[in-house]
N, C-alpha and C positions, 0 to 999 in steps of 0.2 A: 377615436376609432373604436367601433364595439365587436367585440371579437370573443368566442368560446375558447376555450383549451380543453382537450381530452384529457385524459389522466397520462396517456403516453404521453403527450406534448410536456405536459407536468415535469414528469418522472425523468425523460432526457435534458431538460431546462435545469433540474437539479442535479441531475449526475454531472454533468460541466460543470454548473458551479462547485461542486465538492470533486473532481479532480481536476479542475482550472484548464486540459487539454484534452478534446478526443477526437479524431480522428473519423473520418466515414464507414471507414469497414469496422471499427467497434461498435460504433453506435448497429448499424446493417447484423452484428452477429449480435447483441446484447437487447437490441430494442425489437427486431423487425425481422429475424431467420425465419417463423414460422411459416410468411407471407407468401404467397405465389411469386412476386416479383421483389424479394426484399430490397434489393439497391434503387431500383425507381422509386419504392415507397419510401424512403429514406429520404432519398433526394427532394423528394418532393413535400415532404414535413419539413426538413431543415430548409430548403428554400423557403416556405412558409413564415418558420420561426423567424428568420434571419430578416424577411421584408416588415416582420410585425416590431423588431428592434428588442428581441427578447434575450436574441443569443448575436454574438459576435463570429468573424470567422475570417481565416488565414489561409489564401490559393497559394501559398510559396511554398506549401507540401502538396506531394500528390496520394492518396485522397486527399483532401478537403480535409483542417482540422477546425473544429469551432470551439472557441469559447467564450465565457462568461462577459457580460456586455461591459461590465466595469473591472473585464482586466487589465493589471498594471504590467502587461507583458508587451513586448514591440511584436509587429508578428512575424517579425524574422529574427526573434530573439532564440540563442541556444537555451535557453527556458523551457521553451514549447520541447523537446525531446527529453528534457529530463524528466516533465510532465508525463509525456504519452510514454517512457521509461514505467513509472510509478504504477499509471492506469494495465502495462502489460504483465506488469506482475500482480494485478488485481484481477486481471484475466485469467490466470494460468491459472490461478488460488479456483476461481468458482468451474473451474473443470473438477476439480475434485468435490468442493465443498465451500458454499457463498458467506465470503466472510460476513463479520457482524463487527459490529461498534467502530466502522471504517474513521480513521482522521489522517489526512492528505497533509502531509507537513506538518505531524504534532510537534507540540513545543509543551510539555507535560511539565515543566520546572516555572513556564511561565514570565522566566525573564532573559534576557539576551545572556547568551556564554554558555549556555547550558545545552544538555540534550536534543538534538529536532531532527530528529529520525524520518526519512522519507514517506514514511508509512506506519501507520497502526491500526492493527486488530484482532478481532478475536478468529479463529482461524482451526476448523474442528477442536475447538474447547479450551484452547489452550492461547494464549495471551501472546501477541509476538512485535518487538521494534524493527523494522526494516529499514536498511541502508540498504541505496541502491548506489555502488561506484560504476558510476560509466569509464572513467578514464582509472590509470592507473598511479596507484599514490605512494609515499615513502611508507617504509612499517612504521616509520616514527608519530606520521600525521594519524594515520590507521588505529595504533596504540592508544593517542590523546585520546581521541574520538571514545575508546573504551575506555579510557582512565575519567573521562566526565560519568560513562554510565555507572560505573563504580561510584564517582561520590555520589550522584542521586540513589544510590542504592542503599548508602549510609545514611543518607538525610532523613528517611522514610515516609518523605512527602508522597510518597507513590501509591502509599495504604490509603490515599486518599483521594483518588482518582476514581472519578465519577464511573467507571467501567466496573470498577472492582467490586466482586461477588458479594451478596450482602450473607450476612450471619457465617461467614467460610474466613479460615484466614487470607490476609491479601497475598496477590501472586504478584511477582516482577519479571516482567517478560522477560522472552526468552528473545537476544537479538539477533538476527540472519543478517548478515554481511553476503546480498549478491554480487557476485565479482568473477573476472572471468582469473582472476590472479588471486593465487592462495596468500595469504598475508601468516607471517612468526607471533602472532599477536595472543597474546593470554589473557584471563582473568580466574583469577580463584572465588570468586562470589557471583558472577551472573555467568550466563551458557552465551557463549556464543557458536552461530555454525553460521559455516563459510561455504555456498552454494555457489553455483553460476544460473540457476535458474531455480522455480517453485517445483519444475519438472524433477529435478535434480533432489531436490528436499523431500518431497516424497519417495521416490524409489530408494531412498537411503532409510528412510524411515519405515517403511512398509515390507524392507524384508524383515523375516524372523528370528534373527538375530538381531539386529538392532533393535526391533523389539524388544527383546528381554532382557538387553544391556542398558538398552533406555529406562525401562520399569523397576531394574537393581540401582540403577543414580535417582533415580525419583524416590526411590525409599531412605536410601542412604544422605540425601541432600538434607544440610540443615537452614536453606538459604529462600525455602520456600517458593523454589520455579517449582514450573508444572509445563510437561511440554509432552501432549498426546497427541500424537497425530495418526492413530487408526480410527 
């Protein structure tokens, strides 16, 4: 079959595959808002895509979620929500500012047991690992979870992380635990902040006081985060 791709057809073919679930009305405000009719246009590109066997797609949601042709997801797996979890806090982020150097499930240590944060990127300047808890957990499992970033923090395999700023010293994110439940969990070497939403993380950060409290632990810090978010 001989068939063209526009750059849009391109450019949504690749956003699914790099967040493995999206949904119609994302694709509809991310691809197609500018359009006269965005959800017909929509509908009718993904119907396109989907006959040409480019992208895959799940009616057991209502919109419509499609994804990548050779996903290893059932399509009434509880996966797909953790997924469009991930992509809605990758939404919330490009209302203020479109993040850079996105990875959808890094695994930055590279072997099993280690670190795989729901999300990484760079995110107004500043470097950040995201866990997204849907459900609610012991502080015990919550702590582990932090007690791994610590030892990768020790290891300093991180300085070597194909993100990291060239000629600048290396930064080790800062990591955001979204959750709608505050968790007792500490560390003294990496920043953690416990949001319920990107909404949340901003307005904490964007008043003037936290500002300035932010910019005295940035100076003071001998651990080398970096966490700007004006």
């Amino acid at each position: 079959m001989s068939f063209r791709l526009s750059q849009r057809d391109k450019d949504i073919i690749a956003f699914i595959n790099q967040f493995r679930a999206v949904d119609r009305d994302s694709l509809v405000e991310l691809f197609f808002k500018q359009l006269k009719s965005p959800i017909n246009a929509c509908n009718s590109v993904m119907v396109r895509l989907y006959r040409l066997e480019l992208i895959e797609r799940t009616q057991q949601y209502s919109p419509t979620v499609y994804l990548p042709v050779d996903a290893k997801i059932k399509k009434n797996s509880q996966k797909i929500l953790h997924f469009l979890s991930i992509l809605d806090t990758y939404k919330q982020m490009c209302t203020y500012s479109t993040p850079k150097q996105i990875i959808v499930e890094d695994k930055p240590t590279g072997r099993k047991g280690g670190i795989e944060p729901d999300l990484f990127c760079i995110f107004k300047g500043s470097p950040f690992w995201i866990e997204i808890q849907r459900n609610q957990y012991s502080e015990q499992k919550i702590q582990a979870k932090i007690n791994l970033y610590e030892e990768f923090f020790f290891s300093d395999e991180w300085k070597a992380l194909h993100w990291q700023p060239e000629n600048r010293s290396a930064i080790f994110p800062s990591v955001i635990l979204i959750t709608p439940v505050r968790y007792a969990v500490s560390s003294d070497h990496i920043r953690i902040i416990q949001v319920a939403c990107i909404h949340e993380l901003m307005e904490r950060y964007n008043s003037p006081n936290k500002q300035r409290e932010e910019k005295t632990k940035a100076k003071t810090s001998s651990s080398g985060i970096k966490i700007n978010l004006t």
